[in-house]
Every structure is written in C-alpha cells, then in structure tokens.
C-alpha positions in Angstrom: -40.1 23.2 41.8 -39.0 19.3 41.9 -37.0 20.0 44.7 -39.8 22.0 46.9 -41.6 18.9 45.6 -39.3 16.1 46.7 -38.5 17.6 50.5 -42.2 18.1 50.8 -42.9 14.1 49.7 -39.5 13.2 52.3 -41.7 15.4 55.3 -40.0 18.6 55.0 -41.9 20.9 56.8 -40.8 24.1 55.5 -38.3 26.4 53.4 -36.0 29.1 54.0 -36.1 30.7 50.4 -33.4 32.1 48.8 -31.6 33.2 51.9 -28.7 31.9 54.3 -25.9 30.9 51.5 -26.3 34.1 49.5 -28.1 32.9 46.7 -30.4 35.9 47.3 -28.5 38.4 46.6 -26.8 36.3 43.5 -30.2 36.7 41.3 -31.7 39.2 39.3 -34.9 40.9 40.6 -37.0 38.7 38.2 -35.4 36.1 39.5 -36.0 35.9 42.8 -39.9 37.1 42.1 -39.5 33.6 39.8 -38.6 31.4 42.7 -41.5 34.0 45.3 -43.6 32.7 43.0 -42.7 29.0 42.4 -42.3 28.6 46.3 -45.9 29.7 46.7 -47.5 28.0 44.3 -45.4 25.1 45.3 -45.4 25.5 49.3 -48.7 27.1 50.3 -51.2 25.6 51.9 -48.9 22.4 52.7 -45.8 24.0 54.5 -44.2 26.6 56.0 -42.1 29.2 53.2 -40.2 32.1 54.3 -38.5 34.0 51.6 -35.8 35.9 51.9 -35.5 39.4 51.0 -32.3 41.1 51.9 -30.8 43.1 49.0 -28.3 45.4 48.0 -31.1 48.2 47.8 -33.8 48.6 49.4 -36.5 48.7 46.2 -35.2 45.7 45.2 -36.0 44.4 48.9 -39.1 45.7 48.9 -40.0 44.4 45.0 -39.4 40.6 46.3 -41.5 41.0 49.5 -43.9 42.3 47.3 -43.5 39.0 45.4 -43.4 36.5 48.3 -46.6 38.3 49.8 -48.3 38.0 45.8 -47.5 34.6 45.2 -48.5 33.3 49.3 -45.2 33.2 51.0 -45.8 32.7 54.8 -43.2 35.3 55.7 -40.5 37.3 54.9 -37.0 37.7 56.3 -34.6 40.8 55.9 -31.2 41.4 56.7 -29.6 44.6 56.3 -27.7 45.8 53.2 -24.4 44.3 54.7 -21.8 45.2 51.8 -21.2 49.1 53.1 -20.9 50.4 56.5 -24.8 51.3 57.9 -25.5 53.8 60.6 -28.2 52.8 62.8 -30.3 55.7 61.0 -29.6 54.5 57.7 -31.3 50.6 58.8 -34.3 52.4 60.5 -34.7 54.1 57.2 -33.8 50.6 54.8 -37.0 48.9 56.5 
C-alpha cells in the first residue's frame, strides 16, 4: 500500500501488478487476491492498475482475475502456463 502510495504522490501513472519479475507466480492464491485487492482500493479511480494473472493452473488464474475485477483493477494480463510444454489446443483451452 505505501509503495502504490508513494509512486502515485512522485506521478506514477500506473501499475503493472504482480507480473514481469515473477512475483506472481511466487504467492499464494490469497495472496495475490491480498495485493488485487490492496491495488484497487489503492489505485482506482486515480491511475491505471493492471494485475497480472498468469498461473501455474488455470483456476488459480482465473480466482485472481476474479479478484482484480472485485476489488477495481483496470485490466488483467495473462501469460500462458510456461513451466511445461503447451500445445496450441491446450492455451486455447487455458483461457
């Protein structure tokens, strides 16, 4: 929260939650619904928050876009289960 808090006061004008350096997929599922929900509380109405979503499964994908759309994150990004070998079918059927 004092970090959202802090960029936003510096003019940040939006957050990438949770995604790019793997800190995603490092939480728990309560966790990242934690910072869904701190990042909306925190973030909307004042700047832009995209949370991402990627997981290892694809419930526990769609359980934090669940979150981020609950608490008023802007948007959502997904990447792929990347840890196994995908087929094309098996992506079409993860989202």
């Amino acid at each position: 929260r004092a970090l959202l808090e802090d960029n936003i006061a510096f003019g940040v004008n939006g957050f990438w939650i949770a995604g790019t350096t793997g800190e995603g997929l490092m939480m728990t599922d309560q966790q990242r619904i934690e910072v869904a929900r701190i990042a909306g509380d925190v973030c909307s109405g004042k700047v832009l928050s995209i949370m991402h979503v990627g997981a290892v499964t694809t419930s526990s994908a769609c359980e934090a876009a669940l979150a981020a759309k609950k608490y008023g994150c802007d948007a959502v990004c997904s990447l792929p289960p990347l840890f196994w070998p995908q087929t094309e079918i098996s992506c079409i059927e993860h989202y």
